[in-house]
N, C-alpha and C positions, 0 to 999 in steps of 0.2 A: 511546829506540829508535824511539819510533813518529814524533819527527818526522824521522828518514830514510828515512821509507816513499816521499815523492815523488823523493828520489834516486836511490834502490835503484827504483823504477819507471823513468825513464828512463833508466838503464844498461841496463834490460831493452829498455826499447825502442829502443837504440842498437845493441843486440845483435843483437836479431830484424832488424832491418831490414838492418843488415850483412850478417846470412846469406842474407837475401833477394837483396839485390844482386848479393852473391858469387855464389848461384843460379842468377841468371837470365842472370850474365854465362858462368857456365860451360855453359850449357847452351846460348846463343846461340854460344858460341867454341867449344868441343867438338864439340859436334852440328850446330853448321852448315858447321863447317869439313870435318868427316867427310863429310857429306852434298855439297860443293862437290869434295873430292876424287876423287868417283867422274868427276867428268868434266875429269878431268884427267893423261890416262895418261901425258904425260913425267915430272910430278914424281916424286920418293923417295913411297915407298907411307909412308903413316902406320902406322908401328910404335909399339910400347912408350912407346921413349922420345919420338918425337910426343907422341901422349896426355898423356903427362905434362909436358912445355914446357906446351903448350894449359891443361892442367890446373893448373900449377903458379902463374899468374897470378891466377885469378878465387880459390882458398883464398886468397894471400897479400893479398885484398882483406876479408877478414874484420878483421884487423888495420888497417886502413887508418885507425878513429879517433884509434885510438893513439899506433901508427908510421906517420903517412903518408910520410914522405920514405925511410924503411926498407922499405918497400912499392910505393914507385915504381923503386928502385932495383932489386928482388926480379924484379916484372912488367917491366920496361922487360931484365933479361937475358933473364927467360926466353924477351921475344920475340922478341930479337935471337938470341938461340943457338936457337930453332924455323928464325926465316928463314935464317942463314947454313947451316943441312944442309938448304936445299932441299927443307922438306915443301911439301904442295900450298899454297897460296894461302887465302884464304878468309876469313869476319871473326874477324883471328886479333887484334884493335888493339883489341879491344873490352874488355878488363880495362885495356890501358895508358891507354887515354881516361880509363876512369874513377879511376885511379891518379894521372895528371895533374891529374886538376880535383879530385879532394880533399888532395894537398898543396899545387897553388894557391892553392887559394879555403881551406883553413885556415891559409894567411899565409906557407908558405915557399917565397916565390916563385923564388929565388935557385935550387935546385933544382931547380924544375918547369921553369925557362928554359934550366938547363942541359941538362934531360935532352931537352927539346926542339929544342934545335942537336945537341945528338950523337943524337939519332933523324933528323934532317934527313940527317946524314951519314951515320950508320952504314947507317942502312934504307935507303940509298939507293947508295949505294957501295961500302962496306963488305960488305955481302950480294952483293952484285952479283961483287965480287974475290975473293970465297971459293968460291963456286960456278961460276966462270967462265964468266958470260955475261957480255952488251956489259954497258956504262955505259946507263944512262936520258936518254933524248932531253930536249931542251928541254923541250918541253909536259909531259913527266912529272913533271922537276924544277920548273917552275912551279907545276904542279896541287899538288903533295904542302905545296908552299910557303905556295899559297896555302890549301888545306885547313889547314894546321898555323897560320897564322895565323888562320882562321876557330875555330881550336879555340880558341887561347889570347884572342881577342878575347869570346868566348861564355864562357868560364871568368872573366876578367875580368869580365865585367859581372855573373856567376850574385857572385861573392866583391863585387864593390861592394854590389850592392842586400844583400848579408847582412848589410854592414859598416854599410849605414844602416838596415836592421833594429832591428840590435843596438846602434845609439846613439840610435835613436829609443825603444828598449825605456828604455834605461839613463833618456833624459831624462823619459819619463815617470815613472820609478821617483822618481827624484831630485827631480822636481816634485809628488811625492804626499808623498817625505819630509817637501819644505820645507813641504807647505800643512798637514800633519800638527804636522810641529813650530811653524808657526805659530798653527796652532790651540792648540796643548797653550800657548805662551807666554799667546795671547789670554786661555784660561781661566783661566791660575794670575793674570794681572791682573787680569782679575774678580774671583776669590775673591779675592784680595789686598784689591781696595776694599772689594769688599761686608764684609769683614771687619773692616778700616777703617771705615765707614760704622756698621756695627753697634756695634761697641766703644763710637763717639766718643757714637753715642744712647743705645744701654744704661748704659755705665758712667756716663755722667753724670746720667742723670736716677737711674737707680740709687742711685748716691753719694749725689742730694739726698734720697733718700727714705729713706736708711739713718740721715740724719742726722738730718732733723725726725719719725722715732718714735724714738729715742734721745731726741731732746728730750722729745714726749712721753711716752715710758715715767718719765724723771726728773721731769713736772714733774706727771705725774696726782696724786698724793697732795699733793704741796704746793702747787701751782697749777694745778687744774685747769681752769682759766678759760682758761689759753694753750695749753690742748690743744687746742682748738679751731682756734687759727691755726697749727699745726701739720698738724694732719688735713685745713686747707686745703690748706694748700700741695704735702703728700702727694697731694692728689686731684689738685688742677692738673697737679703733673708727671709722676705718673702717668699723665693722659689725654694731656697732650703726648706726651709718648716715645711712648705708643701711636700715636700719628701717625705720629710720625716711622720710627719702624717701617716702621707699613703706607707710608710714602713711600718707603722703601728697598727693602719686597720689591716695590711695583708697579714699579719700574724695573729689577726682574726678566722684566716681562713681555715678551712674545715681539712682533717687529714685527707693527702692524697692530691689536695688543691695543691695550685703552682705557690712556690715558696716565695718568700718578698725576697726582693731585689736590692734594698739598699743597705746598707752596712750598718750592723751593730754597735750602739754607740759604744767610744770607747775613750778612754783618755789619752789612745796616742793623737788624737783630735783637742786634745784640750788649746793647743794653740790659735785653731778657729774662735774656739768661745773668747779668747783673750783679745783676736782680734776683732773681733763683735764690742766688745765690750770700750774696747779706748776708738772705736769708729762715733761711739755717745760720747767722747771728751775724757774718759777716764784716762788714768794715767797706773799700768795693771803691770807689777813687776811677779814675778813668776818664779819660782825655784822648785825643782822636778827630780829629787833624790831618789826617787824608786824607779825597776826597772818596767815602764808599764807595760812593755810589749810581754813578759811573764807573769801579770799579773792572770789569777781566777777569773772566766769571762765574768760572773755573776758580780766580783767584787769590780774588775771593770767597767762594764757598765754601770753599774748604781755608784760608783765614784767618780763617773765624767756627770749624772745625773747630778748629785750632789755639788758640784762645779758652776753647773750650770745653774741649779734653782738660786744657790749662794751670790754668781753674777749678777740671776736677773734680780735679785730684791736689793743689792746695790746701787744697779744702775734705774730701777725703779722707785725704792724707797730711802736712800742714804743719803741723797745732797752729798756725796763725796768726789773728793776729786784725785785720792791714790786706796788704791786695791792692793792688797797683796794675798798670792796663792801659792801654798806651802806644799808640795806632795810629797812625803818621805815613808820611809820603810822603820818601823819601831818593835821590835819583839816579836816579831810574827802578826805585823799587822801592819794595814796604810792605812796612813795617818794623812789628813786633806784638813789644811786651815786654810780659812777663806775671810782675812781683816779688812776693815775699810775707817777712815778718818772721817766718816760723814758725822753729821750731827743727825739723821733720822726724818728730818721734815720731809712732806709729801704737801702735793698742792689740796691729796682731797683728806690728809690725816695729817695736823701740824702734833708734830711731837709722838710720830708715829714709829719713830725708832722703837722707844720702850716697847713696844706693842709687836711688835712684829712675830704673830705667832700664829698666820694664818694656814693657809691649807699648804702652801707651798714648804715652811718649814718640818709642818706635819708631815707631810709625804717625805721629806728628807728624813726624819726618826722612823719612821715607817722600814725605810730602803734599808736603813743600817742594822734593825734590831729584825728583820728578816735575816739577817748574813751574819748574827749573835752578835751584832758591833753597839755601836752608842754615837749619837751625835749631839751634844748641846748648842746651845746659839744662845746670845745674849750679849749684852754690853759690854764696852770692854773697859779697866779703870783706867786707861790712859785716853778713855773715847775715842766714840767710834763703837762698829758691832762686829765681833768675832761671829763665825762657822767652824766649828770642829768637828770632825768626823773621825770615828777609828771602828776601822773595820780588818776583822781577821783574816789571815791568809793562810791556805791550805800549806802553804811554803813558804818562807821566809826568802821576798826580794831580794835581790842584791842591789848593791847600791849604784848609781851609776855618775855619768859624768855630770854637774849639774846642766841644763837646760829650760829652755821657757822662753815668756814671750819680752822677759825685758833684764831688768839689767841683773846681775847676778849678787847679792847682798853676802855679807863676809859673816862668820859663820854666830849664832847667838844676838842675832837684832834683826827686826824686820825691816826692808828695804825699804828712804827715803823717811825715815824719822820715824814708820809705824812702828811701835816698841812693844814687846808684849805686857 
């Protein structure tokens, strides 16, 4: 209810201001016409039904928002049936002026023109043959002609400047929608990455830390010796992620703020993640045909991303014990496969291979079809679950020498038995 309070206000004030109108026109046509009559002893003496002609115009302007064209037709008899009984003279046009210019200028011109050639005629000839005086001289049919087109040229202009008003209102509106709805897009991007962003650091350093105290919880009583290189490796990735963290919310900060400090991920980094990765038991051979150090920052980072979310759902959800990561340059694009020989089991999802389609794979088609590329994921027929990613480059890599983090496989087989 209460948000039609600003409607229900201006119907109020469409109201008021009609009455006003209506007011001021009848008391200018009424009482001045009255007042104009006393010096005028040939006309019909203004009786009853005068008054009411006079009068019957400026009420019928209360209605004027409503029914205008209903309103002009109302006031335009009643001043032609005032003039044709020859009451006195006087500003009797003053409700029809304003009856003119609000069916005009509220768009129903068709009307307003008509009623304007037959007031040309009737008020002028027509009265004239009913009360039998002459016809009106040149100069009076000119003057009335050229007044009647000073009206409608003044009406015209009052309904233009309203019409570019109200599509300058409209473009403003429509220009606040888009930079609103642009905004509201920009934001849900942001939180889109940022939540990308966070996922690809948390989950994966996460992952590795859920893994090596797992180890150490199994190996404290029996080998408590490699607790040790466990509770390394915990603190190392631990303090990393922390980084990487605070590298994610500082490029939250607002312009002008101090810029983050720590480096952009990239894949001439991808050797850390490899080593992360066999610190959990894997066994990660590597081969690094592209030149990353010239790769596109944009395809850069969302290619060490993609590295990394591919690791962590190995060393989280694969039961596998060899990894293989492929980075090559193909047609004006890098190309990143990420195989593993796991069977897919998980302790809180048995048979969770198949299934592996949750937010972290999502965000990785997300990063690629951002940068016009494609990544699929799925099973592989010789088992096991493929990563493949290809994403375009502004430049076509060159190739480089191979490198990585293990052994170098000969050219058309994946390293240690993985076969495509």
């Amino acid at each position: 209810m209460a948000r039609n309070w600003p409607t229900l206000g201006r119907a109020a004030d469409g109201w008021r201001g009609d009455l006003v109108i209506a007011a001021v026109a009848a008391l200018v046509q009424v009482g001045g016409t009255a007042l104009a009559a006393r010096h005028q002893p040939d006309a019909r003496t203004l009786d009853l039904s005068g008054y009411l002609l006079l009068a019957a115009g400026p009420v019928a302007l209360i209605a004027r928002r409503w029914q205008p064209v209903a309103v002009l037709a109302t006031v335009f008899a009643a001043t032609l049936g005032y003039t044709m009984l020859d009451y006195p003279g006087g500003p009797i046009w003053m409700a029809l002026i304003i009856a003119f210019g609000g069916a005009l200028i509220g768009g129903h011109r068709i009307a307003a023109y008509a009623s304007l050639l037959a007031g040309y005629v009737g008020f002028l000839w027509l009265a004239k043959l009913t009360t039998g005086k002459p016809g009106p001289s040149v100069g009076v049919a000119v003057g009335l002609a050229a007044w009647l087109l000073f009206l409608l040229a003044g009406s015209e202009l009052i309904r233009n400047r309203r019409a570019y008003a109200r599509a300058s209102r409209q473009r403003a509106i429509e220009e606040r929608r888009s930079a609103y709805e642009a905004d509201r897009r920009r934001a849900s991007e942001e939180r889109l990455g940022i939540a990308r962003e966070l996922h690809d650091v948390v989950a994966h350093s996460l992952s590795l830390i859920n893994v090596q105290a797992a180890v150490a919880l199994e190996l404290m009583d029996g080998r408590p010796e490699q607790v040790r290189t466990a509770l390394t490796a915990i603190k190392q990735v631990s303090r990393e992620a922390l980084a990487d963290v605070q590298s994610v919310l500082d490029a939250l900060r607002r312009p002008g703020e101090e810029a983050p400090l720590a480096p952009a991920p990239s894949l001439r980094a991808v050797a850390d993640l490899i080593e992360r990765a066999e610190a959990t038991g894997l066994t990660v051979d590597a081969r690094v045909t592209a030149t990353v150090a010239a790769l596109p920052s944009g395809v850069d980072a969302a290619g060490y991303r993609i590295v990394q979310e591919a690791l962590t759902n190995v060393v989280r959800h694969a039961n596998a014990s060899i990894v293989a990561v492929w980075i090559s340059a193909d047609d004006g694009a890098l190309v990143i496969e990420v195989d593993d020989d796991g069977t897919g089991w998980t302790r809180n999802r048995p048979g969770g291979g198949a299934g592996r389609s949750g937010s972290g794979i999502h965000g990785m088609r997300e990063r690629a079809a951002a940068l016009g590329g494609d990544l699929t994921a799925g099973r592989r027929a010789g088992g096991g679950w493929q990563v493949r990613a290809r994403l375009p480059l502004g430049t076509r890599p060159e190739a480089d020498t191979p490198s990585g983090g293990g052994e170098q496989p000969g050219d058309g087989a994946r390293p240690d038995g993985i076969t495509p």
